[in-house]
N, C-alpha and C positions, 0 to 999 in steps of 0.2 A: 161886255158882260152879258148885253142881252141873247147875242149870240151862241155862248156858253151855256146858259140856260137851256138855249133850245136845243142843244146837239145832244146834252143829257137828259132831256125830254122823251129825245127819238129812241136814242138808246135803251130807256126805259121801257117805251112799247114794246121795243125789236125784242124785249129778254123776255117779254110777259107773253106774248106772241109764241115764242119757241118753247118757253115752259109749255106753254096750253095746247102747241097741239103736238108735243112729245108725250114719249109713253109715261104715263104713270109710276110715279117714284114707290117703290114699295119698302120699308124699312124691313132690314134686314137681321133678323134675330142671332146675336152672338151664338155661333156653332156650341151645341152641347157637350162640355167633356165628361167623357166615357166616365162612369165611376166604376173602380176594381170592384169587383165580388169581394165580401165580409170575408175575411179567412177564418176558417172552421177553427174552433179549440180541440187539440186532442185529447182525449184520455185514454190512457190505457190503465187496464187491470193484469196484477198479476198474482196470480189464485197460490195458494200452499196446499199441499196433497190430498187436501182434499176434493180440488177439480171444482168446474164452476158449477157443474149439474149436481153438488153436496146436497142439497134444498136445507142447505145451514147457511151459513155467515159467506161464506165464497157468492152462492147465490143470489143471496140476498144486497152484498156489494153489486155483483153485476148488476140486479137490477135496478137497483140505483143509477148507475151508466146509463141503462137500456131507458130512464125516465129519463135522463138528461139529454140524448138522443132524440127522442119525443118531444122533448117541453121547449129544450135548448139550442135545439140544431148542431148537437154539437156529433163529432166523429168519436167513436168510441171501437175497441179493441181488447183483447184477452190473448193471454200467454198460459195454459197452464202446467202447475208444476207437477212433476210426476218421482222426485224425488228430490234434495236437500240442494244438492249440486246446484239445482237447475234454478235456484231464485236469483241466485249474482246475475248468472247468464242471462234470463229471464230481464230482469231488470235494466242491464246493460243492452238489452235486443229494444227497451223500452224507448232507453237513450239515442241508439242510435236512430229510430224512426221519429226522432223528435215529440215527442209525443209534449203536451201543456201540462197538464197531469197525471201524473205515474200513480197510481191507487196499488199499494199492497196491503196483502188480507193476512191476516193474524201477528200470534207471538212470534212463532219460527222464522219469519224474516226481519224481526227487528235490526239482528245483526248488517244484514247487508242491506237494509235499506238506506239506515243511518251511514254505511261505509259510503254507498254512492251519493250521498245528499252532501257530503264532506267534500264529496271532491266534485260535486258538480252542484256549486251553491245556488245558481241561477235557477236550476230546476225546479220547482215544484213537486214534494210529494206529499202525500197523506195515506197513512198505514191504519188499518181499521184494529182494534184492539189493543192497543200498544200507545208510550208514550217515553218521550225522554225527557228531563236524562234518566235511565236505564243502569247505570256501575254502581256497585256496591264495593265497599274497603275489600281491596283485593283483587278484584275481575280487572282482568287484560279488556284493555277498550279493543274494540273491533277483534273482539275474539270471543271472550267471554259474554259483552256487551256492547251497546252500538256509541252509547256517547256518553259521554260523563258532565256533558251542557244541555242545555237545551237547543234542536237546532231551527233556525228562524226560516227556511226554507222547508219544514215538514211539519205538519198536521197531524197529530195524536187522535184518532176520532175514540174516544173513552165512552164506556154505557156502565151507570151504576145498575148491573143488573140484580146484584144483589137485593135492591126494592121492590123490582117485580118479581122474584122467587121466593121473596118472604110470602106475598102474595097467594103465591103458588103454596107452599106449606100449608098455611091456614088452609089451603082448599084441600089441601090432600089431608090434612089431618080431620079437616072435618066431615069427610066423604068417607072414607076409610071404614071397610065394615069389620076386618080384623083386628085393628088397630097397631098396622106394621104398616108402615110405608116404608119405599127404597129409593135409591139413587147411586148413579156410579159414574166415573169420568172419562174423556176419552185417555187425554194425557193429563198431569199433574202441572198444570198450568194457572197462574195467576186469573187467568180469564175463564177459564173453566173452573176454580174450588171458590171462586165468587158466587155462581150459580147453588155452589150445596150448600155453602155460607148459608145463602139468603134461606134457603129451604128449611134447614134446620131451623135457624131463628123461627120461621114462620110457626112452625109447628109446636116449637117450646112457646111460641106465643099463644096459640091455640089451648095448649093445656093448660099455660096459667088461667085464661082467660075462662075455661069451662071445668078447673080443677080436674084433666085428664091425664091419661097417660101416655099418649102414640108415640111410637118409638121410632127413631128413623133408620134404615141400614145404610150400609154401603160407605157413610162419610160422618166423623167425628169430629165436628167444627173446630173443639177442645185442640187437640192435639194435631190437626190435620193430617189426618189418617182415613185412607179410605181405601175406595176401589177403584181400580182405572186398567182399562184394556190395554195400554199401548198406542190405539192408536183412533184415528176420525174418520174409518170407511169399511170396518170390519162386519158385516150383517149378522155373520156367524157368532162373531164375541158379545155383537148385540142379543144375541137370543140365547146364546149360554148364561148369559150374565145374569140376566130379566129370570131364566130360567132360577136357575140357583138363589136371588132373591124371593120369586116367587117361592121355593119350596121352602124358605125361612119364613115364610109365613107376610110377605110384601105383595097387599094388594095394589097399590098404586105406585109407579114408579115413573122418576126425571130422570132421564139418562142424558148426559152434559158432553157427548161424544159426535157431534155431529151425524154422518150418514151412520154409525156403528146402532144409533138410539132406533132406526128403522128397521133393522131385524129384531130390536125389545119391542117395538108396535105389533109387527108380525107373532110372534111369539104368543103375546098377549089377547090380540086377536084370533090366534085357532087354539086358544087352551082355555081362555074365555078366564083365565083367571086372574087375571089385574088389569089396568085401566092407566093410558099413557099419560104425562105431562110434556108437551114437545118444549124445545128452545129454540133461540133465536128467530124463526119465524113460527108463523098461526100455521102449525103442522095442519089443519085443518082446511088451509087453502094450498099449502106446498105440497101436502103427500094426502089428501082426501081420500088415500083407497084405505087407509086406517083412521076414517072420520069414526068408528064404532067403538073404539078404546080412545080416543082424545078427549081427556076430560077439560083441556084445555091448554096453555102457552104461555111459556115465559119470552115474550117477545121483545129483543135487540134488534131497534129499526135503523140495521146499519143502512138498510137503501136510502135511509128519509137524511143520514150524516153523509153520506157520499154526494148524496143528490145536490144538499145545501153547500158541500166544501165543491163542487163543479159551477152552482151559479156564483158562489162568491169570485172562482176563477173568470168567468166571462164577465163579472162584471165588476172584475178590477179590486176583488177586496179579500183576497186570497192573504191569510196570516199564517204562518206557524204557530208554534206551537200546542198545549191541548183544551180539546174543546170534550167536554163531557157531557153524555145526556143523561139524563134523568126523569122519572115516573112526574115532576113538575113541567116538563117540556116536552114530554109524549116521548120522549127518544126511545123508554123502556113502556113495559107495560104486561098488564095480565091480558090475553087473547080472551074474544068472548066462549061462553061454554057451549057453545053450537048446538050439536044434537044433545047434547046433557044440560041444554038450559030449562029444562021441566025437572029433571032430575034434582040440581043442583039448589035445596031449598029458600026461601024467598030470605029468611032470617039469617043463613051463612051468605049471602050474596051481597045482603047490608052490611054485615060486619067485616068481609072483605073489602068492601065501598069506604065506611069508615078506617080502617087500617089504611086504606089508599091513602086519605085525607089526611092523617095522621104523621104519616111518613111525609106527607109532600109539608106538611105544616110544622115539622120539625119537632110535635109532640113524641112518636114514637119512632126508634130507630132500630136497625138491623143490630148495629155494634151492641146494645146492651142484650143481648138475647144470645151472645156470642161465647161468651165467660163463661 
């Protein structure tokens, strides 16, 4: 026993021995595995004839993309349409490059958005002014109209613009030195005769309120009758238009036509005799070379509902169906009066202020100003 003692004794040195004068054990850190790169989110846009350089509602989408790019890191893309044909194809070019988000812009492609959201449910879309379901007793679905459901893979992005055009009357009727305002459309479009809606209201609001008379041209909320060019890129139909209201006696005019409203600015500016209301964006920052007739903007911030339906996509909380903004959530809004903020007196600038308040607090609404 003693023996065995001592032979694991020896042993003992011999190990401690060869540890001590060996190299240095160094612990060796599990090898790093590689992490893939984030894959980008796509979105793609795809513009309606109006082109994304419009500085209307096309533009205003892209830039919403072009902040999600910035903000999001996300990949972003455009397709633009240059006639009717070209938004199926368009949107199917969306499809094939895989895109996360397919964004289309107006009424005009309600139809084919909804047809490819049908057959490609996994996709992702959100269509800026438009909402489903879209059929009325009668209409051929995917001809007439895009759905007769709601579909849970597209995003209605909706703007009660109607509250910020009331807005906008109030100021045009109480600015008005003739006591003729105008207005006129590009097409006869649900998204567009919202905008003369609200205007008229405004302005019947205005006269009750100061026991006046301003008359509006161009659109009869009543009956829905008005004026409308044809089409959202005409310069020329913009300034005949602006023209012939002016010479009925329309000092201030909203034209609801997209690029067609910037030859009414033009107009307006070398005849010096009326005074613009832009849409959809603060014409003021989109097309500043007519800051000297903008008395100011019915602003649809479709960038700020694109922007927010791309973060809810990256961050996993993408819904369908529709999402509405309104003058309570900044979505709509009256644009500031820029170079006409001296102009625009300190007592209409409150009662504007108030109307705001009113509408978001549910006291005053467009609809009863409508009748």
């Amino acid at each position: 026993m003693k023996r065995i003692s001592t032979i694991v004794a020896v042993v003992s040195v011999f190990v401690m021995l060869v540890t001590a004068c060996g190299p240095a054990v160094t612990a060796v850190p599990a090898t790093a595995v590689p992490q893939p790169a984030p894959v980008k989110v796509k979105v793609g846009e795809v513009t309606d004839l109006g082109g994304v350089n419009d500085k209307s509602f096309n533009a205003s989408a892209w830039k919403g993309v072009q902040d999600a790019i910035d903000q999001l890191g996300v990949d972003g893309k455009f397709l633009q349409s240059t006639q009717q044909s070209d938004y199926a194809k368009n949107i199917q070019q969306m499809l094939t490059d895989k895109q996360d988000l397919i964004v289309t812009v107006g009424f005009l492609l309600g139809v084919d958005t909804a047809t490819a959201a049908k057959a490609n449910t996994a996709q992702k879309f959100a269509i800026v002014d438009y909402t489903y379901p879209d059929c009325w007793p009668g209409a051929v679905e995917g001809k007439d109209c895009g759905s007769s459901t709601d579909l849970p893979n597209v995003r209605g992005l909706a703007f009660q613009t109607d509250q910020a055009a009331f807005l906008a009357g109030y100021l045009a009727a109480g600015m008005t030195k003739t006591g003729t305002v105008g207005t006129f459309g590009g097409i006869q479009l649900p998204t567009v005769t919202i905008f003369m809606d609200g205007y008229v209201a405004g302005v019947k609001y205005y006269n009750q309120v100061h026991s006046t008379s301003v008359k509006v041209l161009g659109w009869d909320a009543a009956t829905q009758k008005g004026t409308f060019v044809g089409n959202f890129n005409s310069t020329d139909d913009g300034k005949n238009t602006a023209t012939s209201l002016a010479q009925e006696g329309a000092d201030i005019i909203m034209p609801v036509a997209g690029g067609v409203g910037l030859g009414s600015a033009a107009y307006c500016q070398t005849s010096k005799k009326c005074l613009i209301i832009g849409v959809d964006t603060d014409w003021f920052v989109s097309s500043n070379e007519y800051a000297d007739v903008e008395l100011s903007s019915v602003q649809k911030k479709i960038d700020v509902a694109v922007l927010k339906t791309i973060t809810d996509v990256v961050n996993g909380k993408f819904t369908g169906g529709t999402v509405t903004y309104t003058l309570a959530d900044g979505g709509v809004d009256l644009a500031p009066y820029h170079n006409f903020d001296s102009t625009v007196p300190q007592a209409l600038k409150d009662e504007i202020a108030k109307a705001k308040a009113d509408i978001i607090s549910g006291t005053l609404t467009v609809a009863s100003f409508l009748k």
